[in-house]
VMD Tcl script that draws the C-alpha trace (Angstrom):
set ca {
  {34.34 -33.17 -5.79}
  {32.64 -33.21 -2.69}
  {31.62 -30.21 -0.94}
  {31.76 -29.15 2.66}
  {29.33 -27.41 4.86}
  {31.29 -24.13 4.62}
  {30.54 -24.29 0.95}
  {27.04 -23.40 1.75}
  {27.71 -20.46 4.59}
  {27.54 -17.79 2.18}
  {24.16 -18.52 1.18}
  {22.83 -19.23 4.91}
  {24.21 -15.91 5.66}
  {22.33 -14.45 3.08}
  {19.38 -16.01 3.42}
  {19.57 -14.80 7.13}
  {20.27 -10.98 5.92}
  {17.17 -11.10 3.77}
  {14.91 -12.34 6.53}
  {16.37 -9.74 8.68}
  {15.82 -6.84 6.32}
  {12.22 -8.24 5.70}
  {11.43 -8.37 9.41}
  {12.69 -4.63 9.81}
  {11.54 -3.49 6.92}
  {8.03 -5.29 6.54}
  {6.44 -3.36 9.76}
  {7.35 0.37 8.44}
  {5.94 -0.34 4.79}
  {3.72 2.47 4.42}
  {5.19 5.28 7.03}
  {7.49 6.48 4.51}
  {6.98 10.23 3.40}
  {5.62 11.62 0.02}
  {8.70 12.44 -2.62}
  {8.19 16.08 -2.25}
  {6.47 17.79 -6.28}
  {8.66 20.66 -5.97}
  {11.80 18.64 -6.19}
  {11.25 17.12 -10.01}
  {14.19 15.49 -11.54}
  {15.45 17.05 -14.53}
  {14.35 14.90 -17.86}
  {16.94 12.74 -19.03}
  {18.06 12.93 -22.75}
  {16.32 9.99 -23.58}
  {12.72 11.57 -22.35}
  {13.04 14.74 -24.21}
  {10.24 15.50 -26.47}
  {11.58 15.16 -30.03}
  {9.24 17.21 -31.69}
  {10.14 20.28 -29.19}
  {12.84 21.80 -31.44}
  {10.20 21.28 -34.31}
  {7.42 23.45 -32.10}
  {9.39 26.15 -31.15}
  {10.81 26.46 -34.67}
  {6.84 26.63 -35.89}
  {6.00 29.11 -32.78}
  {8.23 31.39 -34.01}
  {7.31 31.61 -37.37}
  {3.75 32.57 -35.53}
  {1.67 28.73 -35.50}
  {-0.83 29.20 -32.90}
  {-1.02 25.36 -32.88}
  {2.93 24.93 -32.43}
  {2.38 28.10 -29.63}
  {0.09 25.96 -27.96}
  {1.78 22.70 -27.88}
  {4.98 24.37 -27.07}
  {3.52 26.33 -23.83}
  {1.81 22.88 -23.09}
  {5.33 21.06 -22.81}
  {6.76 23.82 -20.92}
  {4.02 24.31 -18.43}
  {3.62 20.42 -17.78}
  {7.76 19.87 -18.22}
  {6.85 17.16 -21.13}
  {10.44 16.61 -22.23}
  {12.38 19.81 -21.21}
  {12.16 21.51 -17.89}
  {9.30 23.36 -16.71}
  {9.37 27.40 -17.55}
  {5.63 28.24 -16.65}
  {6.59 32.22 -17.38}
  {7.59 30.85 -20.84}
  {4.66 28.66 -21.19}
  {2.42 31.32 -20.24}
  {3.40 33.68 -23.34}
  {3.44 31.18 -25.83}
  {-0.10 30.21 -24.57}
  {-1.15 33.55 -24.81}
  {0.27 34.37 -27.93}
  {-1.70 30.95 -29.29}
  {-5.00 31.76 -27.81}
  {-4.71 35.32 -29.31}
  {-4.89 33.62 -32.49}
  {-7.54 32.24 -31.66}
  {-6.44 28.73 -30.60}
  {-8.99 27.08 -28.40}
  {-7.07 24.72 -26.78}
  {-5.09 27.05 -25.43}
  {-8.07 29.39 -24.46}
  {-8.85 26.62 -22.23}
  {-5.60 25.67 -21.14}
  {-5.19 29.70 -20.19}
  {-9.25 29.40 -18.00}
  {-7.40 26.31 -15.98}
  {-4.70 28.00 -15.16}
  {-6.39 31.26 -13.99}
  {-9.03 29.61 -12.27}
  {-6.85 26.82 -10.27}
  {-4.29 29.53 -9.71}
  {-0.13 28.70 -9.31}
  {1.90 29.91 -11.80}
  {-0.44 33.34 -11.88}
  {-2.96 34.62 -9.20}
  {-6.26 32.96 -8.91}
  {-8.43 35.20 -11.28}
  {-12.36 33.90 -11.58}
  {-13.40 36.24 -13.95}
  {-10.43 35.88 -16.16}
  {-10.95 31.95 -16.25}
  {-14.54 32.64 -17.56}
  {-13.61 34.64 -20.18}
  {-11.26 32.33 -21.72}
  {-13.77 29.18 -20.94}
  {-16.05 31.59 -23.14}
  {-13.57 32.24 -25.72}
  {-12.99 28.28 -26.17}
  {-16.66 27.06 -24.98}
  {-18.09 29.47 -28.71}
  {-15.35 27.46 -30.15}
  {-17.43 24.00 -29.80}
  {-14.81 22.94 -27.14}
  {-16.69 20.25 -24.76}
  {-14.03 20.97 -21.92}
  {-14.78 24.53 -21.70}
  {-18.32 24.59 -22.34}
  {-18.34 21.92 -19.15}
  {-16.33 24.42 -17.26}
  {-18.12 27.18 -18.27}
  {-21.46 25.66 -16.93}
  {-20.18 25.05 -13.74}
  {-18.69 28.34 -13.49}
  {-22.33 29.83 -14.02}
  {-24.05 26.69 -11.25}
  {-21.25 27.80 -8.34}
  {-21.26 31.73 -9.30}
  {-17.50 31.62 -9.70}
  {-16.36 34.73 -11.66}
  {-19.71 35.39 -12.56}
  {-23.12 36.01 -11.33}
  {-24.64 32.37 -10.32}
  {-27.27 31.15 -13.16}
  {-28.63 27.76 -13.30}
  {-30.28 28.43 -16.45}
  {-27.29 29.36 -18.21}
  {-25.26 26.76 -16.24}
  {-27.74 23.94 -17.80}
  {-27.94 25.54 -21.50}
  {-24.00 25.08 -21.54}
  {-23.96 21.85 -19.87}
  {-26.48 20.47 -22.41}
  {-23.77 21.65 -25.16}
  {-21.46 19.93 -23.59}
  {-23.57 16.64 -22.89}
  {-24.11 16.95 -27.12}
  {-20.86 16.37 -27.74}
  {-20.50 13.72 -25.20}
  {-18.35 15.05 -22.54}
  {-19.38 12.31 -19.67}
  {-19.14 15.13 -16.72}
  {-21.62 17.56 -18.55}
  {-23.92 14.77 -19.18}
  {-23.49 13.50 -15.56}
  {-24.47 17.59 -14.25}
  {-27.45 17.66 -16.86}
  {-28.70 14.23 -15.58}
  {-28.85 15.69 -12.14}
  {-30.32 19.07 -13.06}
  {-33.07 17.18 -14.56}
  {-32.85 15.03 -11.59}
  {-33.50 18.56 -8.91}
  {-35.47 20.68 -11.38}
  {-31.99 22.47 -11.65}
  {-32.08 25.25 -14.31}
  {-34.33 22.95 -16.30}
  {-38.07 21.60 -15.93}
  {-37.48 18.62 -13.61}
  {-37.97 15.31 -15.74}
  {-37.08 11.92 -14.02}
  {-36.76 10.28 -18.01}
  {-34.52 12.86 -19.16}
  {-32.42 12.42 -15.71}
  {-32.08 8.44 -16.60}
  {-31.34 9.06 -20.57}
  {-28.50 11.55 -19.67}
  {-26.92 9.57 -16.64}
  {-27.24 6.54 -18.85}
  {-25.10 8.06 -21.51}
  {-22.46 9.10 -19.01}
  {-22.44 5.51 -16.96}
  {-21.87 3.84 -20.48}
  {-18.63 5.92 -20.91}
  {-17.24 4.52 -17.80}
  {-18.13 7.72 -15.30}
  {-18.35 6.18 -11.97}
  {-20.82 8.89 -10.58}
  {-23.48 8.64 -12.95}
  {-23.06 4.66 -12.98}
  {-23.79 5.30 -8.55}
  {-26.27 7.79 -9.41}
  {-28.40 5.25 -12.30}
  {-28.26 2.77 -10.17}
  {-29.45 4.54 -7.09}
  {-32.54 5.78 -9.60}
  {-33.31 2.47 -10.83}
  {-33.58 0.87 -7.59}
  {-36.42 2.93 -7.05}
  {-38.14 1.54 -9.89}
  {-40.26 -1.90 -8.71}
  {-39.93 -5.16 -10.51}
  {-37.22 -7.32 -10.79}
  {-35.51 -6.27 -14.10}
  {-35.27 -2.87 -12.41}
  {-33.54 -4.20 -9.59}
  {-31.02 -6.38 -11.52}
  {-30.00 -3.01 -13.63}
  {-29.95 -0.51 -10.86}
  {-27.06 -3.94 -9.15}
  {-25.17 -3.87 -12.42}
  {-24.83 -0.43 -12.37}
  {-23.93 -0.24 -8.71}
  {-21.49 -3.13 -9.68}
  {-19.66 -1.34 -12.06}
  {-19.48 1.66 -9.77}
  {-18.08 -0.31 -7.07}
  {-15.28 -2.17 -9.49}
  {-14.00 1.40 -9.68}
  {-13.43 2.10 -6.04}
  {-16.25 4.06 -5.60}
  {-16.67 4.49 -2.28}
  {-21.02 5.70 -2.04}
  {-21.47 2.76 -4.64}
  {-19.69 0.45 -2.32}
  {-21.95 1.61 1.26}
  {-24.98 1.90 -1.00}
  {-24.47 -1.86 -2.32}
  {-23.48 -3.44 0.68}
  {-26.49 -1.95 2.06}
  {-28.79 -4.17 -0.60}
  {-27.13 -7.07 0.02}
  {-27.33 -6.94 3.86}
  {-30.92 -6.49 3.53}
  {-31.74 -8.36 0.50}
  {-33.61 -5.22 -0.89}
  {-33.39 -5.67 -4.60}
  {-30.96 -8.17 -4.39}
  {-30.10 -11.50 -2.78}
  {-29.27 -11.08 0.99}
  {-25.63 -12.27 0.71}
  {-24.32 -11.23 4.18}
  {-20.43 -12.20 2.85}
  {-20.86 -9.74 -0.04}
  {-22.58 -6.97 1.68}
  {-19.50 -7.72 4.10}
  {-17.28 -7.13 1.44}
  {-18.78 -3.82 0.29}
  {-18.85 -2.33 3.01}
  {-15.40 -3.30 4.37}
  {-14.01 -2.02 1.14}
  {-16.15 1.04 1.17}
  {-15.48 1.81 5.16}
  {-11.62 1.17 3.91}
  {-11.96 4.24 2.00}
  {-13.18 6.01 4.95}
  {-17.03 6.11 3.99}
  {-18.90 7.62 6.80}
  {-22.02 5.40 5.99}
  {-20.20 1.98 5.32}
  {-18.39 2.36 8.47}
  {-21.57 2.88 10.34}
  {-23.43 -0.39 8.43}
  {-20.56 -2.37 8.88}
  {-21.28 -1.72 12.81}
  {-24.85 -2.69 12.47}
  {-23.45 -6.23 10.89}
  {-20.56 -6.46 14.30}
  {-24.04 -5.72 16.12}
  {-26.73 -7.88 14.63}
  {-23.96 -10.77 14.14}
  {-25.30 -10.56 10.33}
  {-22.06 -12.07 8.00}
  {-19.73 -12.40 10.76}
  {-19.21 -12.68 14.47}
  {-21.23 -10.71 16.75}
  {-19.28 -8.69 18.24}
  {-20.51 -5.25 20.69}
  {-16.47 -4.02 20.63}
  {-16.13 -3.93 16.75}
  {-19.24 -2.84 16.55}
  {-18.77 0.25 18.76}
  {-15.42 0.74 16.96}
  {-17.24 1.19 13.68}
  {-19.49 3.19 15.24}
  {-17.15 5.68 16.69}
  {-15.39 5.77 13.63}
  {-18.24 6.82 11.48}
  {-19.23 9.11 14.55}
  {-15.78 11.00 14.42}
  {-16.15 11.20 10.51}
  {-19.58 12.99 10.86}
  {-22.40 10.37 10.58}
  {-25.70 11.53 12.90}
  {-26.67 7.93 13.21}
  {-23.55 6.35 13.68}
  {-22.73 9.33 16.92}
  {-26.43 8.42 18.08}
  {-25.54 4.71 18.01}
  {-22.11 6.01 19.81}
  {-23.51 7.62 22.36}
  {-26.19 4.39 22.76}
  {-23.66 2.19 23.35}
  {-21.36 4.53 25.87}
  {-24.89 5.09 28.25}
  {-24.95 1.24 28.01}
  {-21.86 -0.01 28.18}
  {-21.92 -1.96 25.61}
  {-18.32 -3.04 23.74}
  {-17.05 -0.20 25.77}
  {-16.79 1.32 29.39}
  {-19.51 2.98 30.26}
  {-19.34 7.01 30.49}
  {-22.71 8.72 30.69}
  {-21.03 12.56 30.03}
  {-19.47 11.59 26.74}
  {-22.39 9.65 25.59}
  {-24.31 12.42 26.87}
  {-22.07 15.04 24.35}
  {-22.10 12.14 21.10}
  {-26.25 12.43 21.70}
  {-25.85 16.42 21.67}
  {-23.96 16.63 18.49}
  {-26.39 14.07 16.43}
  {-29.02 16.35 17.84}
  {-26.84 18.94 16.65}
  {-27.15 17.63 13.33}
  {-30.81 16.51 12.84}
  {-31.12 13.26 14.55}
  {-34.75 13.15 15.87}
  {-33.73 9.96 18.20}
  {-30.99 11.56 19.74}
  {-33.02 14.65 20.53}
  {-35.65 12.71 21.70}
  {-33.58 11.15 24.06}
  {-31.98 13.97 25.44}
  {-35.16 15.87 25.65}
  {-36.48 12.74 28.01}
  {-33.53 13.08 30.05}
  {-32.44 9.47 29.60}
  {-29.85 9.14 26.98}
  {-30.76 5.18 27.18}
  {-34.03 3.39 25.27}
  {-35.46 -0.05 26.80}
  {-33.76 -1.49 23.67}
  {-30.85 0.07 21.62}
  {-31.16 -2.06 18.77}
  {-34.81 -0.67 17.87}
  {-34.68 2.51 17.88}
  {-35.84 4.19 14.46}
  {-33.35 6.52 12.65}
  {-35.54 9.46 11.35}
  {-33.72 10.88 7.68}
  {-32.30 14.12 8.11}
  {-31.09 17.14 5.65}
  {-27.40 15.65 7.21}
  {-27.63 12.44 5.98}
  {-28.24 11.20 2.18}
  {-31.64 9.99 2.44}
  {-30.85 7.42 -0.25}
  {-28.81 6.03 1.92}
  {-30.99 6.53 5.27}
  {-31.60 3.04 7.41}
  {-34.66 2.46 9.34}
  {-32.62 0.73 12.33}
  {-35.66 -1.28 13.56}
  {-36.18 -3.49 10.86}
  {-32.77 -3.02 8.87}
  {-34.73 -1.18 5.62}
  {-33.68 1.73 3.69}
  {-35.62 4.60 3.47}
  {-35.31 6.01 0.49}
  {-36.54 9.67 -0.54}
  {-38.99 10.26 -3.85}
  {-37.07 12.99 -5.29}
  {-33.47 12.63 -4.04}
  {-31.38 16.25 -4.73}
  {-28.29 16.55 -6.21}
  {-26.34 17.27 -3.21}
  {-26.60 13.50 -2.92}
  {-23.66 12.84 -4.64}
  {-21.63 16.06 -6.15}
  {-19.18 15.51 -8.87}
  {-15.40 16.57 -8.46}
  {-14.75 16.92 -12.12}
  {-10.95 17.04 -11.35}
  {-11.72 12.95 -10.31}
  {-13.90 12.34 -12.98}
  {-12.85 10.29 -16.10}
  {-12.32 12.48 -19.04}
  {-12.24 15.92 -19.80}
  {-10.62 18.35 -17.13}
  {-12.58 20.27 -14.98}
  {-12.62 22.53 -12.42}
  {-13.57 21.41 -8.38}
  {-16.80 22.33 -6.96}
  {-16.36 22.68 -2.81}
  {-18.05 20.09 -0.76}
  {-19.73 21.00 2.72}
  {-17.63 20.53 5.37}
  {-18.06 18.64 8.34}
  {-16.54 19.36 11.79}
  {-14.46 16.72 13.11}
  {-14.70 15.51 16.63}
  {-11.22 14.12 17.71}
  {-10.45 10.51 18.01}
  {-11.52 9.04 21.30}
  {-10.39 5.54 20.91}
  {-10.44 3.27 24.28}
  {-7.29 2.32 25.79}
  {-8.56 -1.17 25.91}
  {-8.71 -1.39 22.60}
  {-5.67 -0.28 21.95}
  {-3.82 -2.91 24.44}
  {-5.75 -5.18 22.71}
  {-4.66 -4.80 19.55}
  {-0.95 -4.66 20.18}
  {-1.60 -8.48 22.04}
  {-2.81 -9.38 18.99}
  {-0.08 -8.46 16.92}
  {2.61 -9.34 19.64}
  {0.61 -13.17 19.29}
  {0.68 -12.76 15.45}
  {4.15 -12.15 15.72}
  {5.07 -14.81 17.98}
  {3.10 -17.37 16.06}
  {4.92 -16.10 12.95}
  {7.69 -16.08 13.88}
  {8.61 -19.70 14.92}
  {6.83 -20.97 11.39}
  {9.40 -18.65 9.67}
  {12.83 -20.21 11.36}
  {11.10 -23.88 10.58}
  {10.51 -22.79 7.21}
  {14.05 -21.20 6.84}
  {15.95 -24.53 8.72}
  {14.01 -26.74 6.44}
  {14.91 -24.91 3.26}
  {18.70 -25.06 4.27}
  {18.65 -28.96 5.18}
  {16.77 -29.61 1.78}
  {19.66 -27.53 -0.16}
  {22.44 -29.25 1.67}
  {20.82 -32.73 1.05}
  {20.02 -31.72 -3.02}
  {23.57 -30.74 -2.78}
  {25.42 -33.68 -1.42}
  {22.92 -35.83 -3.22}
  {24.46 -34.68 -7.10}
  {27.94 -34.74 -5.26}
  {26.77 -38.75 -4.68}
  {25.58 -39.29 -8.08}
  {28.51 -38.26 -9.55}
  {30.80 -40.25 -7.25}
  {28.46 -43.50 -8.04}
  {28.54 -42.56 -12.04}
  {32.57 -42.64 -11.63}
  {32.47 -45.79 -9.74}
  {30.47 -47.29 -12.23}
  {32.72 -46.00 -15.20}
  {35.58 -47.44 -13.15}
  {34.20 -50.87 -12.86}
  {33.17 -50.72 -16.38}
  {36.70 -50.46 -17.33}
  {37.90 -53.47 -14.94}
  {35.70 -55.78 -16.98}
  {36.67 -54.90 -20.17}
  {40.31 -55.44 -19.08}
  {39.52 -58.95 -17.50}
  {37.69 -60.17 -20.39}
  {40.80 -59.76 -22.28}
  {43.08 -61.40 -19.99}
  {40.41 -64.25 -19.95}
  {40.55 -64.34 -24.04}
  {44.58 -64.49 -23.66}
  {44.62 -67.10 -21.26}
  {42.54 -69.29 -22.98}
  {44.14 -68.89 -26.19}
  {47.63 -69.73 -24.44}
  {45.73 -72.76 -23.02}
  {44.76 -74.43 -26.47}
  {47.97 -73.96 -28.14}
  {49.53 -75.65 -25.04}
  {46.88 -78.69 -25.64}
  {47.92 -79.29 -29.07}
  {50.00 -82.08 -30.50}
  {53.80 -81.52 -31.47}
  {56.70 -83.96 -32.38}
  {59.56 -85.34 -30.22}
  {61.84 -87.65 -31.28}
  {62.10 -90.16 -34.73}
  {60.93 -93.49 -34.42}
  {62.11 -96.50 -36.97}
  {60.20 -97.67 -39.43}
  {60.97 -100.86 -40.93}
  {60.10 -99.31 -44.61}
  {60.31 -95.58 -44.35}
  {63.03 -95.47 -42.19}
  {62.89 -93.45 -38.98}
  {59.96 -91.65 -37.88}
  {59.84 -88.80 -35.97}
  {57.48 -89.52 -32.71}
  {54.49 -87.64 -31.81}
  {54.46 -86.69 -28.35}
  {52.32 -84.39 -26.13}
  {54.40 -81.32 -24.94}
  {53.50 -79.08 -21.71}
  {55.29 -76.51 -23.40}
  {54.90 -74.29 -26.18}
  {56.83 -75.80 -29.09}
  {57.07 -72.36 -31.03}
  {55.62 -72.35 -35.05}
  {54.01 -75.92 -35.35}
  {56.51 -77.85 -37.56}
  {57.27 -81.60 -37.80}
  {60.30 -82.13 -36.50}
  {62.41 -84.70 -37.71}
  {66.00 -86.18 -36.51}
  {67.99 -85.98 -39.62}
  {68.94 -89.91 -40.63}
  {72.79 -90.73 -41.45}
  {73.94 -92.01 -44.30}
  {74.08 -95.82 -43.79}
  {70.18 -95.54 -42.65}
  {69.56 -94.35 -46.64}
  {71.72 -97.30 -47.92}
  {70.01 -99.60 -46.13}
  {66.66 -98.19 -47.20}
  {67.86 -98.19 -50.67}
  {68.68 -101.98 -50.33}
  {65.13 -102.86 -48.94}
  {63.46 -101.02 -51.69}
  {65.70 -102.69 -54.94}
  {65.26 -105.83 -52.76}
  {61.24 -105.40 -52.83}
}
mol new
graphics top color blue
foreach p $ca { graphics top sphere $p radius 0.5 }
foreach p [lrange $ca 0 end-1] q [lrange $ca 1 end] { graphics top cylinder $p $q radius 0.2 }
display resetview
């Protein structure tokens, strides 16, 4: 049966409705809002906990174990709706019996605060109560609670002695802490070997900061098998989105310190790195726009990294801000705000910038080689000698380089230790480059948007044409059958004719002829038509014809 073009309407239609929804829907991807925590679902009966009617049956019969696992599922909402009143006195009624897991569940919950008031000192005491029970997770906690002087007097000594506990039993966080006491001189006698052993036990269980923090030591090592662990390390680091690993390794590859200078790798560091809003990588991915080094030079990206970096707190990136705003370069020129960028690097440490504001002229002969000094403010692991595009790299780094937020750390829980804020300047974007990037998306768009309605008009035409070509093949395989039939049927007419046309060629007889000794004959003649069964025919003779063929034969 062939089909129409209104056979094929209901799929252009949708095919139209689902590029319209993608064009609409495509742009806002991303703006939607957060599914608020407070408003959890209910668990369905398929997700409830089977072994809950089992715990509470054991909690009630007094199994601090069955206590604990019950006040676990209640507080968390494993499986049955969250009670955190009842989860609270079956936790307590399980670490009264001495139960250490719920000791420590108990110090997280009074030290984090929520379903009971924040209480310090109450959180130390059960991290105690667990920590004597040989309970990594609290003896971590317990350490920090004695490094930050939270619920208790601040110790490093005792902070180190429980962290070392922990680090025995291989908790990756406490080893991570120790590594970087030993690192500082922390609590402990400072020991760069001991530092290495005990971040190199953490990095091989997967911890992200003491893989950054290895590799940052290495690198200081000389020789080349140094350098090629300290990059594996940082590699590994950076394959788990960590952002200092990311700035730090782009870094080496920009510069080819300890690795091959591989501008398109250091590109991609950074870029991920600066993605993550990493004050550092945001400022070396400027120097790259700048220098031209990987990509494009470019003064307006580079002043856009700049500023970015700037407004997230960088002293050499709002130095390198305020360069470019005395000089115009990649940006109007506006000496009072590059004047107030210079102020707050100042502000912050930067020896340039104060040098240049204590000269009066916020603009050097040549922007691009001016040294960046290291400052308490910036990471001096991470510091960059501007000039000639080096790191400059401290002997004895401190651990405020990179601080651990056990809550993000792989493995055991933990408790947050507060970062130093930084004040925030607010965004001062140009206008131009704003304008500018909505032209480029409006050409984007207008590019795309042509290449989508050829796409779309070709795939149509090619289903329509696939379509009517089966609706051809089948008409041509029914012709075919057809004809096939009309054959067979003449062939057997043809048989019948000639079969008709031999029996009408065979001989038949007519009439008798006389034979002088037999007597009459019957005579063989040709006949047109058909003579019926083949059968001599002969005239029956009368009876004076037998006489007289009697009398010839006696005569004879």
């Amino acid at each position: 049966m062939t089909r129409s073009t209104f056979d094929y309407l209901p799929r252009l239609l949708l095919i139209v409705l689902l590029a319209t929804t993608a064009f609409v829907t495509v742009p806002t991807m991303g703006q939607q809002q957060p599914p608020d925590p407070s408003e959890k679902a209910a668990p369905s009966a398929a997700s409830v906990n089977p072994a809950l009617a089992e715990w509470r049956r054991l909690a009630e019969s007094g199994d601090p174990e069955a206590s604990h696992m019950l006040g676990h599922a209640l507080l968390t909402g494993d499986g049955v709706s969250a009670n955190p009143e009842e989860a609270l006195r079956w936790l307590q009624l399980a670490a009264e019996k001495g139960n250490g897991m719920a000791q420590l569940t108990l110090g997280l919950i009074f030290d984090a605060g929520g379903p009971v008031p924040s209480d310090k000192a109450k959180a130390v005491a059960y991290y105690k109560k667990a920590a004597d029970q040989n309970i990594k997770e609290a003896q971590y906690n317990l350490g920090m609670s004695f490094a930050t002087g939270d619920g208790v007097p601040k110790n490093l000594e005792e902070a180190a002695s429980w962290y070392l506990k922990a680090a025995e039993n291989w908790d990756p966080s406490a080893q991570l802490q120790l590594g970087l006491a030993f690192l500082g001189g922390k609590g402990v006698k400072a020991s760069r070997e001991e530092a290495i052993k005990w971040l190199r036990r953490s990095a091989y269980q997967a911890n992200a900061d003491a893989q950054f923090q290895l590799g940052v030591l290495v690198h200081q090592e000389a020789g080349a098998t140094a350098s090629e662990e300290a990059v594996k390390w940082l590699e590994r680091a950076a394959d788990s989105s960590h952002s200092d690993a990311m700035a730090f390794l782009g870094g080496l590859y920009a510069r080819g310190d300890g690795a091959p200078k591989r501008p398109d790798k250091a590109l991609e560091h950074l870029s991920n790195a600066a993605k993550l809003g990493h004050p550092r990588a945001e400022y070396e991915l400027g120097l790259c726009f700048l220098n031209g080094e990987g990509v494009a030079q470019n003064d307006a990206q580079a002043f856009y990294w700049f500023q970015l970096s700037a407004i997230h707190g960088d002293p050499d990136a709002q130095f390198r801000t305020g360069l470019m705003l005395a000089k115009g370069r990649g940006t109007p020129a506006n000496k009072d705000l590059s004047a107030r960028w210079l102020r707050i690097a100042a502000s912050q440490g930067n020896a340039s910038a104060l040098a240049q504001l204590q000269q009066g002229s916020p603009t050097p002969a040549n922007a691009s080689q001016v040294v960046i000094a290291p400052s308490e403010s910036m990471p001096a692991m991470v510091a960059v000698n501007v000039s000639t595009n080096l790191p400059i790299i401290a002997a004895n780094p401190t651990p405020s380089m990179a601080r651990l937020d056990p809550a993000s750390s792989a493995g055991s829980p933990g408790k947050s230790e507060a970062r130093p804020s930084t004040a925030v300047v607010p965004a001062m974007v140009p206008q131009s480059q704003t304008t500018d990037s909505n032209f480029r998306n409006l050409v984007i768009f207008a590019a795309f948007a042509p290449a989508f309605i050829l796409a779309l008009m070709v795939y149509i035409l090619w289903t329509v044409a696939k379509e009517r070509l089966k609706s051809l093949e089948s008409e041509v395989k029914e012709t075919k059958n057809q004809l096939q039939k009309a054959n067979e049927n003449l062939e057997a007419v043809l048989r019948l004719v000639e079969s008709k046309m031999t029996l009408a060629k065979s001989p038949v007889l007519k009439a008798p002829l006389h034979d002088p000794i037999l007597g009459p004959k019957a005579q063989i003649v040709e006949h047109t038509e058909d003579p019926g069964p083949f059968k001599a025919q002969r005239t029956p003779r009368s009876p004076q014809d037998r006489r007289s063929g009697q009398e010839r034969r006696k005569a004879n």
